[in-house]
N, C-alpha and C positions, 0 to 999 in steps of 0.2 A: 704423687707426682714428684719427680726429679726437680720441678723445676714449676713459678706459683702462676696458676690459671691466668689462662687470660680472658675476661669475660667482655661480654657482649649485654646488655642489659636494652630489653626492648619495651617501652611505656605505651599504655592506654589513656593515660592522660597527665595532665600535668596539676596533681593537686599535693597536698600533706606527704600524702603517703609517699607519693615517687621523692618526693625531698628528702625522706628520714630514710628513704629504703631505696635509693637508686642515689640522686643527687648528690647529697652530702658523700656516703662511705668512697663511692667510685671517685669525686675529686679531693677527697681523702687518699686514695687506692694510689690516685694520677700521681699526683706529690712524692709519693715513694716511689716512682721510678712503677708500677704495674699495668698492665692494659686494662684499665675499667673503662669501655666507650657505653655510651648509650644512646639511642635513639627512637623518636616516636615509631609507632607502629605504622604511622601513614606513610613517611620515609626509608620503612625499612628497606626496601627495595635499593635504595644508595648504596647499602651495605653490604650488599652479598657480594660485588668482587673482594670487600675485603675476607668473608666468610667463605669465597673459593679459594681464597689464595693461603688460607690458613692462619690467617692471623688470629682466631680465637680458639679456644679449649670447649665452650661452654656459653652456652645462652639464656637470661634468664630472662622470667614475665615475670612482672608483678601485678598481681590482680585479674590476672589476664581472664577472659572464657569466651570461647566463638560464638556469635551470633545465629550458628547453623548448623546443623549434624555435620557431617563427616569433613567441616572446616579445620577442625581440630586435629584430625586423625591424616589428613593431608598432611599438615604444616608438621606434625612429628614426625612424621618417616622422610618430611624432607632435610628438616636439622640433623638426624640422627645418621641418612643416608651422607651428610658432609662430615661427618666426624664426628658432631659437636655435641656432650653433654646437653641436656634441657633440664632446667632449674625451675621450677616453681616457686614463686616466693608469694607469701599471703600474710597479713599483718590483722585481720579479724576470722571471728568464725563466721565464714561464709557458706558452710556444710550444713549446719543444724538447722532442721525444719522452721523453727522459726524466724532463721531470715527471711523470709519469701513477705512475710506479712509486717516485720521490721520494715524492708525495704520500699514495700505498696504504701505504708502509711505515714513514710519520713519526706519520700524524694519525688518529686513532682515526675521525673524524668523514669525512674522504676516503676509507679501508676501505671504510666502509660502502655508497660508493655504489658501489662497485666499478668495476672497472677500467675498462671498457666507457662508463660513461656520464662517469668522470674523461676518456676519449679524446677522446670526444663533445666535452666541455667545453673541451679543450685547442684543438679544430677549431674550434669554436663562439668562443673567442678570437683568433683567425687570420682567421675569416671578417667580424670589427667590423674589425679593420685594413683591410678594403676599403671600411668604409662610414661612419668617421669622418672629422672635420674635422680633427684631428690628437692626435699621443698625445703627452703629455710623461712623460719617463722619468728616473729617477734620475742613470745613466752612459752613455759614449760607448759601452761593451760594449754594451749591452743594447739602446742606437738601432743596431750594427750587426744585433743580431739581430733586430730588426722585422724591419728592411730588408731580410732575405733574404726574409722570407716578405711584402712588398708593397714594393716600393723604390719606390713612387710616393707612399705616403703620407709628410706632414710628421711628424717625430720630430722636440720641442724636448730637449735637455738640460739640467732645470731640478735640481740636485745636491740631494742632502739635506741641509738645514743647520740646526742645533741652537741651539732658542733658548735662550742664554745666560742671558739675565737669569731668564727665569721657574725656568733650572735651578738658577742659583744662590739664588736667593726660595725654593724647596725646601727647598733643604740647612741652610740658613742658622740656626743654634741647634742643630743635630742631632748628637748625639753618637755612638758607638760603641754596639753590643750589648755587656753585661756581658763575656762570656767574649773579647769580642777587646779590650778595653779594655788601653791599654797594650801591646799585642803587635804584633809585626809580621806580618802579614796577606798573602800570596799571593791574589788570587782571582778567580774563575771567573762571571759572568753570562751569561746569555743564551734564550734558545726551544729548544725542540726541534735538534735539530742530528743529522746522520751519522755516526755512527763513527768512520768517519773525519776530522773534524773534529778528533775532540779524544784519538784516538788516540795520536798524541807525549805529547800534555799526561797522560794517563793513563799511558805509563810514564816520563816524566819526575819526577811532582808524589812519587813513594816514593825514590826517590834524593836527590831534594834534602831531603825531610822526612828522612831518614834525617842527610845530612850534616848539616843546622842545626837542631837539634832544638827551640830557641826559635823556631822560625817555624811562627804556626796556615795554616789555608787556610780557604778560605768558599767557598761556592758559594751562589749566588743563581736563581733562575729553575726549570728545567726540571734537577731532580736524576738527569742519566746516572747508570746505576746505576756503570757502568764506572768514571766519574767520582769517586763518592763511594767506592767500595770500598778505592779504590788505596790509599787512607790509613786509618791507627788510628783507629778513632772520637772517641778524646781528643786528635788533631790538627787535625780539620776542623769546622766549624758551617756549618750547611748556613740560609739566611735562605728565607724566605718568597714567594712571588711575593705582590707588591704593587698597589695600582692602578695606574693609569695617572699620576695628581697624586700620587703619591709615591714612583714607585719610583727617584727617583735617591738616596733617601733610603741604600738599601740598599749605593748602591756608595763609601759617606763610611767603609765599614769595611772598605778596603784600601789600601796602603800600594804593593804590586805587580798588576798588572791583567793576565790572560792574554786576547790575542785570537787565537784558531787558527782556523785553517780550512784545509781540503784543497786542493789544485791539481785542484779539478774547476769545468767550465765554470761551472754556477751559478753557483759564488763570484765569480769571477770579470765576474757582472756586478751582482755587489751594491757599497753602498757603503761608508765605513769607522766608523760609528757607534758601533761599540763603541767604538773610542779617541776618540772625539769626546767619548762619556758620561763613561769612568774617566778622562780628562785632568780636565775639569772640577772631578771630585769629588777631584780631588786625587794620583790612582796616576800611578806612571811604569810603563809597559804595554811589555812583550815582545808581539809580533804576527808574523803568519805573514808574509811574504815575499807569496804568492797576497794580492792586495785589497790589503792595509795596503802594500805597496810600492810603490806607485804616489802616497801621499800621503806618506806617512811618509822624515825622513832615518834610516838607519842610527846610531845613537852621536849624534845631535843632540838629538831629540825623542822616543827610542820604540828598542828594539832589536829585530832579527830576529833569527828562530830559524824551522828548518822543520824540520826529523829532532829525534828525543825527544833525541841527545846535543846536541844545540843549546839546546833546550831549558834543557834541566840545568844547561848554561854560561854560559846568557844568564840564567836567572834569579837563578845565584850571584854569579853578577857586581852583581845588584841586591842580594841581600839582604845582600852587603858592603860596598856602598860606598853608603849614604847621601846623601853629596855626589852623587854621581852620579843618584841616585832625584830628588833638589831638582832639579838642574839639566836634566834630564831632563822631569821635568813643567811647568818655567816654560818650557820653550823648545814642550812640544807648547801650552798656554793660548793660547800668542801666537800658534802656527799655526791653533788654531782660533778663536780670535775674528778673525783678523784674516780666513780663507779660507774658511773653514766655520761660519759665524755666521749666524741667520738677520737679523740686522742689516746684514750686509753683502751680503746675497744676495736680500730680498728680490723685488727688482726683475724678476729673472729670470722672476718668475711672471707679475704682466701683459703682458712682453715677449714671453712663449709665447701666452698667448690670444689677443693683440692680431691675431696672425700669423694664426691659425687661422680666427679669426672672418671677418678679411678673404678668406680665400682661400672659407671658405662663400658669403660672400655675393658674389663676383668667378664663382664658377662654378654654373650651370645644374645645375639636381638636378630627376633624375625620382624619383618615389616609388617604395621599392625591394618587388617582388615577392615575396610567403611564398616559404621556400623549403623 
């Protein structure tokens, strides 16, 4: 393009994801002077006089899938019949067979539609990768797994990167919960998660509480029952999940940061946010080896640990040497602001649309058939 897209970003809901992959980059985007608007999917309708009158290049979903056959194949021929590029944007592998039974056994809300019409949904995501302009995705993992299931459509790699300034504008006057004040703090945030995920950390976190008996734990988010049992109740405080504009609030009251996760494919195409968040706010973070090894140095910025006796040793090692915890966290701050910044990464995002838009309008489209 002559001249840098103008996007249109339309949301299915308002969680994590739309913030790292809509929220942040687009009032990012704003700031420089470009048109990143966005809006829910229920209010989309507000929008179209500005999408008749041409104010966009390109419209993206993220996460998006229709609840109904030929919902999908409506709503594309009608963006594409206004001009407008259609972006797909997807931040996990939501393609591979094993989501259907991921989804049925994490999300009370996924159960209910049962398993049949999650299959549906997973097909029905598979079948937009043949009739989009192109998808931008989190990691290099996750554009291999498009590509198995369309290798002709465009995948950009635009990273997830975390806006700094607004995380630190957060924090910023925010002090400790009463009961961790003064103490030294292990701790655990996150969503919903596997078992396996945080299995090591569940039998690691009674051993090491056992040895250091000055050290509390916290957990923030989605309280695994597994998680919170492992410990005496007068060891652990369990925080609240937060909104969205405050929840980096929560992770300013640890000191050690756990990031686990299992050596199963999903992981493996997410990206490494947790340490991006507890870096900022301060932790020097033990992390799995799966995900975080690919960013993270060993004893630089962050240590690995994957079996619960690693664990155990990796975190002792933190809750002794201090020095090390300092040095530790100044050296991940500077990996992320300098690599993982949305300050420094901006750019990525009209560099993906730009590509997209052109290759719509360079190639011949018929209107696509109910199917």
């Amino acid at each position: 393009m002559n001249r840098a897209p103008r996007a249109l970003g339309i949301l299915g809901d308002e969680t994590g994801c739309s913030m790292w992959r809509v929220w942040w980059p687009f009032a990012e985007l704003r700031q420089r002077g470009f048109i990143a608007d966005s809006v829910h999917k229920d209010k989309s309708m507000d929008v179209l006089p500005l999408v008749a009158a041409g104010r966009y290049d390109c419209v993206i979903t993220p996460r998006i899938v229709w609840p109904q056959e030929g919902i999908g194949t409506r709503w594309i021929n009608t963006i594409h019949k206004a001009g407008l590029a259609w972006i797909y944007e997807v931040d996990d592998d939501v393609f591979s067979p094993r989501i259907v039974d991921r989804q049925a056994g994490l999300f009370e809300s996924e159960a209910k539609k049962g398993k049949k019409q999650l299959e549906w949904e997973r097909v029905e995501r598979i079948n937009m990768l043949q009739n989009c302009d192109g998808v931008t995705v989190t990691t290099q993992r996750l554009k291999s797994i498009i590509q198995t299931y369309n290798p002709d459509v465009p995948v950009y790699v635009v990273p997830n990167a975390i806006d700094v300034k607004w995380f630190r504008l957060v924090m910023r006057g925010i002090g400790r919960v009463p009961q961790l004040e003064g103490k030294l703090v292990i701790g655990w945030a996150g969503g919903t998660r596997e078992p396996s995920d945080l299995k090591p950390l569940v039998e690691a976190r009674p051993i090491v509480a056992e040895r250091y008996p000055h050290v509390m734990f916290a957990l923030q988010g989605h309280l695994d029952e597994a998680l919170v049992n492992c410990l005496p109740k007068e060891r652990r405080v369990t925080l609240p999940w937060l909104p969205l504009d405050e929840y980096p609030r929560a992770l300013i009251n640890f000191d050690i940061g756990c990031c686990p996760v299992a050596p199963v494919s999903f992981n493996f195409a997410k990206s490494c946010i947790k340490w991006y968040e507890m870096t900022l706010a301060g932790a020097a973070c033990v992390v799995s080896p799966t995900l975080y090894g690919r960013e993270v140095v060993d004893g630089h910025d962050a240590l690995l640990a994957e079996t619960a006796e690693q664990w155990v040793e990796k975190l002792s090692i933190l809750v002794e040497n201090a020095e090390l915890r300092s040095t530790l966290n100044r050296n991940a701050r500077r990996a992320v602001v300098e690599h993982h910044s949305l300050e420094n990464n901006w750019s990525k995002w009209p560099q993906a649309w730009a590509e997209a838009v052109d290759r719509f309008r360079s190639r011949p489209r018929l209107e696509l058939a109910s199917r």
